[in-house]
N, C-alpha and C positions, 0 to 999 in steps of 0.2 A: 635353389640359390637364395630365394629371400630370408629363410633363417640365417644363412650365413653374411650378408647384408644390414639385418637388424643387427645383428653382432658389432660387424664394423660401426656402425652408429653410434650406438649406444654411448662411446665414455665422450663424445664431442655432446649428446645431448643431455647427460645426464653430469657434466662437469662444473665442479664447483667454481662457484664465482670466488675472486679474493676476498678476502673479510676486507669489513671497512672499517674506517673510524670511528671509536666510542663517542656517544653523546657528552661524556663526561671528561676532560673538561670541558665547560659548553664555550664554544668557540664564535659571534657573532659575523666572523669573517675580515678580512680577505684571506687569511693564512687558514689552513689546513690540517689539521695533525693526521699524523701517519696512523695505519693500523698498527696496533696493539702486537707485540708477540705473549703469546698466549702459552702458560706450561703446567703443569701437573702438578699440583703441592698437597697432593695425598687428602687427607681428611677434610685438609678446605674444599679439595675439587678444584677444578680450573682458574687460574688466575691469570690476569690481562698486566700488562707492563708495557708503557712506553714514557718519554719526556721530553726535556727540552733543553740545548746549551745554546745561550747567545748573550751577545756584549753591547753595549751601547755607549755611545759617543756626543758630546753635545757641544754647542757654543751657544751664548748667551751676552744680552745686554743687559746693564743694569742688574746685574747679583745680587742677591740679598746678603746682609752680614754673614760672614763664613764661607758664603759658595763662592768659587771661582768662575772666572768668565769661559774655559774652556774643561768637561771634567768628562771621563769615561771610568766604565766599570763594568763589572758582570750584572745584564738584567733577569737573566734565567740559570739557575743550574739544579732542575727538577724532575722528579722521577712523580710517574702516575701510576700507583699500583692501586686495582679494584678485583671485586669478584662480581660478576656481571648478572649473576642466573641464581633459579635457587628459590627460595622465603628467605634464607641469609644473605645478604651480600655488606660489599663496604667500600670505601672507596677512602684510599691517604696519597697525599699530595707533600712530599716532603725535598725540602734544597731551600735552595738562596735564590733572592727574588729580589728585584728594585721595582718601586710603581712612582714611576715620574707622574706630575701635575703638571699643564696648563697654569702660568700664573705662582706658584709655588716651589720654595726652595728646592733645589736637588739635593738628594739625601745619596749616602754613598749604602752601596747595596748591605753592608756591615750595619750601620744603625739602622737603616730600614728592618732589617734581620731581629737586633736585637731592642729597638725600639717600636716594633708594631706588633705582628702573628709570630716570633718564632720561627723555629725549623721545619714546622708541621703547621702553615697556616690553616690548610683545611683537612678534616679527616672526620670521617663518620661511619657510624653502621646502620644499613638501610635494612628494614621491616617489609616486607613485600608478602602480605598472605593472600594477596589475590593481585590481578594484573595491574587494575588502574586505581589501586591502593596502595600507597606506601609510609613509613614512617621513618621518619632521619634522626638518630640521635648524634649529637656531639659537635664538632666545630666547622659551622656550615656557611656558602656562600648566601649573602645578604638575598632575601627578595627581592628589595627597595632600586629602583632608577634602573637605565636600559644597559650601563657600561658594565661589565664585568672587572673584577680588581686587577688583573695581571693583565702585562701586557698582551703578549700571543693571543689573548681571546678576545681584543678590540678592533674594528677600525683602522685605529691610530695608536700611535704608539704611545703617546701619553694621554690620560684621565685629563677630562675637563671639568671646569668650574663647575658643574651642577652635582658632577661624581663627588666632588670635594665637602659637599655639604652631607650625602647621606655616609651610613654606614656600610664597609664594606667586608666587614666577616663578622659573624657571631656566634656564641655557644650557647647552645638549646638543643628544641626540640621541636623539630618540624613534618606536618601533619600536610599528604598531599592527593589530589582525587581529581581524579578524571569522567567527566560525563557527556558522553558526546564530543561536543566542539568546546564543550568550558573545561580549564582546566584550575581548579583551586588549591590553595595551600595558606598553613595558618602555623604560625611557630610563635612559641613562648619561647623569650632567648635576651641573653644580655645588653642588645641594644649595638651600643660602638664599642665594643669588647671591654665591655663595665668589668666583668665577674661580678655582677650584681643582677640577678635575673627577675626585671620587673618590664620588659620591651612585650609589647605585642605588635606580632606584623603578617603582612598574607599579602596574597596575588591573587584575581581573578584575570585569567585572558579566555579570551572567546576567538578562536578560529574562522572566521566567517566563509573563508575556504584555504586551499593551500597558498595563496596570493597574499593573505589580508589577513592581519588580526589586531585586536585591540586588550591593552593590557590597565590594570588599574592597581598598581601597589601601594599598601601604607604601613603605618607602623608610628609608634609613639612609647613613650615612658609613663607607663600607669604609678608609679611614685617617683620620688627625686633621688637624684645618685650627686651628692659630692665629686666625686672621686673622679680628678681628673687628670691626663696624661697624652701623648701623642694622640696615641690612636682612639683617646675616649674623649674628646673636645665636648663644646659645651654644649654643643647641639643633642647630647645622649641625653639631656632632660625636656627634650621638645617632642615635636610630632612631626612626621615627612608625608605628603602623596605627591603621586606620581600618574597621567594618563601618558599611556605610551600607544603608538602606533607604529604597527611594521608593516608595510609591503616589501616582498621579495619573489621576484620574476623574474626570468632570463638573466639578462646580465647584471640587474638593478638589485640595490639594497637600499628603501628609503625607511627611516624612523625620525620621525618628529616626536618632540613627548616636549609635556610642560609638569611644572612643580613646585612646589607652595614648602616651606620649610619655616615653621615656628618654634619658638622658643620664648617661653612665657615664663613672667616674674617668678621666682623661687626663692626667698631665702634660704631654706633649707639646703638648696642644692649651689646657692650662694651668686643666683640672678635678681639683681637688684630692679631692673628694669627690662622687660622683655623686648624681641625684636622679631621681624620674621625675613622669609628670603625669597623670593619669586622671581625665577625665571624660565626659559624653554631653549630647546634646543633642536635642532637638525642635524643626523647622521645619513651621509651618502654615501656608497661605494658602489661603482661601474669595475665589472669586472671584463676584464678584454681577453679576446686570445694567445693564446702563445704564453700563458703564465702571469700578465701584469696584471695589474690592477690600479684605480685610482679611489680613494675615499676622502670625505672631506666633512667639518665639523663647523657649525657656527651656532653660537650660544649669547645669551644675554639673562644676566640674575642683577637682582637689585635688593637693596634691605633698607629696611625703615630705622627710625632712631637717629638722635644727634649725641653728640659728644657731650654736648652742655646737661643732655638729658640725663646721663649714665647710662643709657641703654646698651645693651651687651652685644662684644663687637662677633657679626656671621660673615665679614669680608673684610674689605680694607678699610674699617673702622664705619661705628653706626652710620648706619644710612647711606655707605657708599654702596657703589655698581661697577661691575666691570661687563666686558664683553671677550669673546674671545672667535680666532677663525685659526682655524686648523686646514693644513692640505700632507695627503701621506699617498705617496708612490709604494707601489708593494711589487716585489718581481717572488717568485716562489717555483723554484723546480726541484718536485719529488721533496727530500726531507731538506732541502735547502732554503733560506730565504735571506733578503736582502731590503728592506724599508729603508725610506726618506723621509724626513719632516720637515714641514715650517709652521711656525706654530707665533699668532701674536695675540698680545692680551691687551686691552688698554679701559684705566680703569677710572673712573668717577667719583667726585665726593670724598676724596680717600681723606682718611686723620691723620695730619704728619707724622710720621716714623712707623706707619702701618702699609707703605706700600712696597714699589721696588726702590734698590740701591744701597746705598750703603746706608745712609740715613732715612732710606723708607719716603721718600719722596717723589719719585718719578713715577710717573701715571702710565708706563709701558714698557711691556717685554719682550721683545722677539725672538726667535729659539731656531736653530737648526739641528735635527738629532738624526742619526741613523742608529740602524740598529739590524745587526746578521746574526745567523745561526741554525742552528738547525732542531727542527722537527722529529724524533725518529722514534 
């Protein structure tokens, strides 16, 4: 009887686990993305597909010129197609997408579209001739600061004031390695999507164990770039770092990080007077049972420079400051989700007609957003 005993066993012990979620896009939490479904496309070999449809909603104090006090729209409508295996692989990210700010106008998901990345904000081919080698060419997410650009891969549902200052996509070339517990990576790439390729930037983070690790990003403008526009502000002729620290354990998600943003005189690039921008941040998220979750944001950045000086404006005019605190409920079941926000900014030093309202004068914002949809 025991051969026929082994038999019955066998497909309960030797049965495949469900695939899980790709690393890519890399997602910091609370939301989740679904497995990939995965299909045969001949010559390429196996390819992964999944994305994301959802909407958001917002009310607001104090508008800036243009925005309204109450405005909704679509903040996702993206598809994730990669090839995962191989020396070849790739990964394109293409739809509509809004990335609300902390502190900063709402855009409707249309000019976000066609005033920042496009239809195809990230997409590249990754070089993989050995495991913990790889090389990324084409239009890739930033090294630089702990947030990630879209929403579904944060926290919170909107980018805060520290997010705001660095860059958050660039085209290049990014060179990546793993040795032990350090993991490095180094890219020539155009900065705040100049099309002008003189940025250099990298990460080193070090593992200390699966609990704990510590990160060090930077990046700067080895010559001057003119050429400026939404998503290429004047910070693409300056320098960013960044130390980040993460623990993540049980139900806990702590990241503290702090950050130094300069931008030094340039005439050629048409800074008449440099300034810089220092401040730190705190990301929380407690994850509970039964689906919820709770994450929460609090930040403070400051800049140097006065008005009188000409020194060139990194916030609400030289040398102001603001602060901001963020709270987001997350409920998530299966490809479902459902967030809450409250979100307040208040800010310092401001130079009339550079803050909020209509004439740029009131020193604070308060926000409630939600934002549903699905994962699949």
């Amino acid at each position: 009887m025991l051969p026929a005993l082994v038999l019955f066993a066998a497909p309960a012990a030797f049965a495949q686990s469900p695939p899980a979620p790709l690393p890519t896009p890399s997602m910091a939490g609370p939301l989740e993305s679904a497995p990939p479904t995965s299909f045969n496309a001949g010559p390429l070999g196996t390819l992964e597909i999944n994305g994301i449809v959802s909407g958001i909603g917002l009310l607001q104090n104090n508008p800036a010129p243009g925005n309204a006090t109450a405005k909704a729209d679509l903040s996702n409508g993206e598809i994730f197609l990669q090839k995962t295996d191989g020396w070849f692989q790739f990964y394109l990210q293409a739809g509509v997408y809004d990335l609300p700010m902390v502190g900063m106008p709402f855009l409707s998901t249309g000019k976000t579209l066609t005033d920042l990345f496009g239809p195809i904000p990230v997409g590249y081919v990754k070089l993989v001739p050995r495991k913990d080698f790889s090389v990324l060419i084409g239009v890739l997410p930033s090294l630089i600061g702990a947030e990630s650009t879209f929403t579904f891969q944060n926290m919170n549902i909107e980018r805060g004031l520290l997010w705001n200052q660095e860059n958050n996509v660039n085209r290049g070339v990014q060179v990546n390695e793993t040795l032990g517990r350090l993991t490095a990576s180094l890219s020539w790439n155009d900065g705040y999507y100049s099309n002008r390729y003189s940025w250099l930037s990298g990460s080193l983070t070090y593992a200390f164990n699966p609990a704990n690790s510590l990160a060090f990003t930077a990046g700067g403008n080895l010559g001057a770039t003119a050429f400026r526009n939404l998503a290429t502000p004047v910070q693409n002729n300056g320098s960013i770092y960044d130390v980040i620290y993460t623990y993540t354990k049980g139900h806990w998600v702590v990241q503290p990080y702090f950050q130094i943003n300069t931008v030094p005189a340039n005439q050629a690039a048409g800074v008449s007077k440099g300034a810089s921008a220092t401040g730190g941040a705190v990301l929380v998220t407690y994850n509970f049972p039964h689906h919820f979750s709770l994450a929460g944001r609090a930040e403070y950045v400051a800049t140097t420079g006065t008005p009188a000086g000409d020194a060139v404006n990194l916030l609400y005019g030289p040398g102001s400051g603001a602060w901001s605190a963020t709270v987001t409920p997350t409920f998530q079941d299966h490809a479902f989700f459902l967030r809450g926000e409250f979100s307040f900014v208040g800010a310092m030093n401001v130079t009339p007609g550079c803050a909020f309202g209509n004439l740029g004068l009131s020193h604070s914002q308060a926000r409630g957003v939600i934002e549903t949809g699905f994962l699949f």
